[in-house]
C-alpha positions in Angstrom: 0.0 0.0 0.0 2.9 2.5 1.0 4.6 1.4 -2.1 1.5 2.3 -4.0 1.1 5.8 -2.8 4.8 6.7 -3.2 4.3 5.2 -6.8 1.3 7.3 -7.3 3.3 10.3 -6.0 5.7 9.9 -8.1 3.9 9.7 -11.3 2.3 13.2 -10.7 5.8 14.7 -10.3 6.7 13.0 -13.5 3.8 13.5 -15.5 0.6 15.8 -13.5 -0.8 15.7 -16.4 -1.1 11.7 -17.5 -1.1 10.5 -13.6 -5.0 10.0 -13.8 -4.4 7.4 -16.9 -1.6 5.1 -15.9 -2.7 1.5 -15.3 -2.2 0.8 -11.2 0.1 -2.1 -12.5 2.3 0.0 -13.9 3.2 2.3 -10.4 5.9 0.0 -9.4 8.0 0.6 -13.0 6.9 4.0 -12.8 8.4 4.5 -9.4 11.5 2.7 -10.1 12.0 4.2 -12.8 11.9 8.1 -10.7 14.4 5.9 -9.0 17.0 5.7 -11.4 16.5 9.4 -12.6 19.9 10.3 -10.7 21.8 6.6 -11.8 21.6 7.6 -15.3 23.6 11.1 -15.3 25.8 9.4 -13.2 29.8 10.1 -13.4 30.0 6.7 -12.3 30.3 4.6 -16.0 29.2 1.4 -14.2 26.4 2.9 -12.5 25.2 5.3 -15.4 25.4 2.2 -18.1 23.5 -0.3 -15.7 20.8 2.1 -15.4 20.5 2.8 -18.9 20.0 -0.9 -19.4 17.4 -1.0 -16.5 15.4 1.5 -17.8 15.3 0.4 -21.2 14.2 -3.4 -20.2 11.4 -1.6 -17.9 10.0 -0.2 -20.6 10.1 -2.8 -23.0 8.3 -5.1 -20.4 6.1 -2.5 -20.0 2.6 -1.9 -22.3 2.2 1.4 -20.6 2.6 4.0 -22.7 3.3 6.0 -20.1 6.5 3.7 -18.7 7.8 3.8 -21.6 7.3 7.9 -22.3 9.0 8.1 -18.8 11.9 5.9 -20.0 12.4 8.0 -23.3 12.4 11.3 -20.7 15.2 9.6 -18.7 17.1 8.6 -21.8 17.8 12.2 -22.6 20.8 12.1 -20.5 23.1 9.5 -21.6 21.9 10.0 -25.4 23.1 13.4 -25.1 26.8 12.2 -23.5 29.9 12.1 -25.1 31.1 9.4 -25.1 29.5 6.8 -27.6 30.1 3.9 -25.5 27.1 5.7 -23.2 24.7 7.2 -26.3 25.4 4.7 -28.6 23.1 1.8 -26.4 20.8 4.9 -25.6 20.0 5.2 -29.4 19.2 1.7 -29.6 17.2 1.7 -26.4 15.2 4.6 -27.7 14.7 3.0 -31.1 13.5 -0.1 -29.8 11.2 1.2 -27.0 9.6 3.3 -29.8 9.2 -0.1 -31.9 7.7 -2.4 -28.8 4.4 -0.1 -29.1 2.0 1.7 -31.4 1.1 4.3 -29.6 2.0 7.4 -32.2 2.9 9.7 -28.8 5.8 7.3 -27.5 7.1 7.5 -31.5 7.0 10.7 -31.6 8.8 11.6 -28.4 11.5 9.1 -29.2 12.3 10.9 -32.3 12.6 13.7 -30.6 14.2 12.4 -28.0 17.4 11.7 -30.8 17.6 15.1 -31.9 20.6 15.2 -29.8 23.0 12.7 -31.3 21.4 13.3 -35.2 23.3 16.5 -34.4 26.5 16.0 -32.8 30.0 16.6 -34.0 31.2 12.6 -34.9 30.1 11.2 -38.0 29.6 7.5 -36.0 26.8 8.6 -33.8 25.0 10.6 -36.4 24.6 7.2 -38.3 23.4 5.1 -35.8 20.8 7.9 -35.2 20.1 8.3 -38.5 19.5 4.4 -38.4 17.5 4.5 -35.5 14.8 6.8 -37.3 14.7 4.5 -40.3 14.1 1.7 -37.6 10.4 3.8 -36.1 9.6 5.2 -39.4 10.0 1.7 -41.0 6.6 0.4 -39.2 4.4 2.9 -40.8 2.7 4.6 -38.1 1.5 7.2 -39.7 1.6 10.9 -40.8 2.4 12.6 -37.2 5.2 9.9 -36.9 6.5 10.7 -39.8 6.6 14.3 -39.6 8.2 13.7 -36.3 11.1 11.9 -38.2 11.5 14.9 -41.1 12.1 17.3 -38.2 14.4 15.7 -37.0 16.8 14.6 -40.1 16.5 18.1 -41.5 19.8 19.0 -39.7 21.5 15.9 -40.8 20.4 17.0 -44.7 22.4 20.2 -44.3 25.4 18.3 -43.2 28.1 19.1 -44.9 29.7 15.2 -44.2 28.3 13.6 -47.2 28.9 10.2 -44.7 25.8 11.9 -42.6 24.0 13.9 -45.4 23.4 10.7 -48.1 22.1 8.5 -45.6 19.5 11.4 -44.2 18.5 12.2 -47.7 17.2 8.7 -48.3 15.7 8.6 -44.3 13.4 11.6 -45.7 12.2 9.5 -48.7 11.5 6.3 -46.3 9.6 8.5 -43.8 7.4 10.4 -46.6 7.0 7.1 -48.3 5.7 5.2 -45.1 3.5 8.1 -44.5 1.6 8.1 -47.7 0.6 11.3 -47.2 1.2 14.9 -48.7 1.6 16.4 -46.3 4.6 14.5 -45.6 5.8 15.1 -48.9 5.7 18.3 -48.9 7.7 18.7 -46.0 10.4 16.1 -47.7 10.5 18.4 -50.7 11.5 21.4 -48.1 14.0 19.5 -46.3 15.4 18.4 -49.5 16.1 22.0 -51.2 19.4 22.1 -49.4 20.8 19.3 -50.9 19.8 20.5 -54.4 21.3 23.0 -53.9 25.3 22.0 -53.0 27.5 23.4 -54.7 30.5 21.2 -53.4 33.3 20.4 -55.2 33.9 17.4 -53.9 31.1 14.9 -53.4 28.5 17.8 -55.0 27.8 15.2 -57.8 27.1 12.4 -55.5 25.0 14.5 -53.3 22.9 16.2 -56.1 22.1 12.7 -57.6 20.7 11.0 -54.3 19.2 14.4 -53.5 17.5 14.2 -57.3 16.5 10.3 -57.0 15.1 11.4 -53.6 12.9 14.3 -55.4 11.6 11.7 -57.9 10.9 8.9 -54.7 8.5 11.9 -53.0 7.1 12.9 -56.3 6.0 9.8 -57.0 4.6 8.8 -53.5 2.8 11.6 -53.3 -0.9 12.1 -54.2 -2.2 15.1 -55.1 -1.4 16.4 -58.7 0.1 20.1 -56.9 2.8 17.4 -54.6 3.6 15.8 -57.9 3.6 18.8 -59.7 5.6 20.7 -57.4 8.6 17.7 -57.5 8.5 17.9 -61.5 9.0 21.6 -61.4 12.2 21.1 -59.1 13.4 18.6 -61.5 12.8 20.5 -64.6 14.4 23.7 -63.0 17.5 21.6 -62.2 17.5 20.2 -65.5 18.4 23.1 -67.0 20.9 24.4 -64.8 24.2 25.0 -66.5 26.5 25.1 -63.8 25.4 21.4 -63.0 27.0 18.0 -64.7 25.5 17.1 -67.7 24.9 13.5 -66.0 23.1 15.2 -63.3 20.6 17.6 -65.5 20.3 14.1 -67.6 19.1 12.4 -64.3 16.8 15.4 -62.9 14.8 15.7 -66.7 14.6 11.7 -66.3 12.9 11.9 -63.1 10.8 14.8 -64.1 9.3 12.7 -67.0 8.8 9.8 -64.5 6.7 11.9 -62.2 4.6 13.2 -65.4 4.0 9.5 -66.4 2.8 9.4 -62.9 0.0 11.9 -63.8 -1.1 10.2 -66.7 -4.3 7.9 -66.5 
């Protein structure tokens, strides 16, 4: 019983707001999981990486929803360290707490919850992040998840490390894909402008390609004839830029005729 109440009052510090819907079975995660709040910020490796593990098997065992949105909040920590050896298990917990449910809310905080390390200064741990997103967008859940995903690579797209920036461009084309909606597709065709628009010497061509084949993926997902006709424009203003390859303006007028078959009856 006193367990209970110190569970209970717990959960309102944590959440005020969702304390009136968690499941009664759920207080004693809940409250060991306030527990480990300190254990994971540790200084102490031993003690932080434990923890981690902890709180990423309670909210696997967990079909809470709101164990595992506790989890992801507690995760923050050690996916923001350093060291990769302490975010790099963190991504993967995040990633596969986000996976173990459908509930759209814990998918979407678990994206956000990898902003950190999809931005960070080592190529490494921007990967595995960028993996980690494919991994929740991969399930289709739907359009708020995958919006939730764009956000969130739209950084990594800018990257000037064409290491993180080719595997974020083709993240945005699984996410809008999954999503099957325009909405989705329109906000792929933003976060793709950058990449169009490189103008680097070295690794520009590679860059402009994926970003064009990723133009043509979106185009062709998408639809609503302004979506599709939106992509072809892109493509078609690309085509005829001189200061571009020939291969590439070759490559953006070929996917500009695909999306126009696409329009066709």
């Amino acid at each position: 019983m006193c367990r209970a109440l110190i569970a209970a009052a717990m959960a309102v510090l944590l959440d005020p707001a969702g304390a009136a819907a968690q499941s009664p079975a759920s207080a004693p995660a809940l409250a060991e999981l306030f527990a480990l709040r300190a254990k994971v910020g540790d200084p102490d490796t031993r003690v932080r990486v434990t923890a981690l593990h902890r709180v990423w098997a309670l909210a696997l065992a967990s079909p809470d929803p709101e164990v595992k949105l506790t989890a992801l909040g507690l995760l923050g920590e050690p996916v923001g360290s350093a060291s990769d050896h302490i975010r790099m298990p963190a991504v993967y917990a995040i990633a596969e707490i986000a996976n173990s449910t459908e509930d759209a809310r814990v998918k979407v905080q678990a994206l956000s919850t990898l902003t950190e390390p999809l931005q960070a200064g080592q190529v490494p741990i921007r990967d595995v992040a960028i993996d980690a997103v494919n991994s929740i967008t991969r399930a289709g859940s739907g359009n708020d998840v995958a919006l939730a995903a764009l956000r969130v690579l739209a950084p990594a797209v800018r990257s000037g490390n064409n290491g993180v920036r080719i595997p974020a461009i083709n993240a945005v084309v699984r996410a809008a894909e999954v999503a099957g909606s325009d909405q989705a597709c329109r906000a792929a065709l933003d976060i793709l402008m950058p990449a169009l628009e490189s103008e680097a010497m070295i690794g520009g061509l590679e860059v402009r390609m994926m970003a064009l084949h990723a133009v043509e993926r979106v185009g062709l997902s998408a639809r609503e004839v302004g979506t599709k006709a939106r992509a072809m424009g892109l493509l078609q203003s690309y085509a005829a830029k001189g200061s571009w390859e020939p291969e590439a303006r070759a490559r953006a007028q070929q996917a500009a005729a695909a999306i126009e078959g696409s329009l066709k009856p």
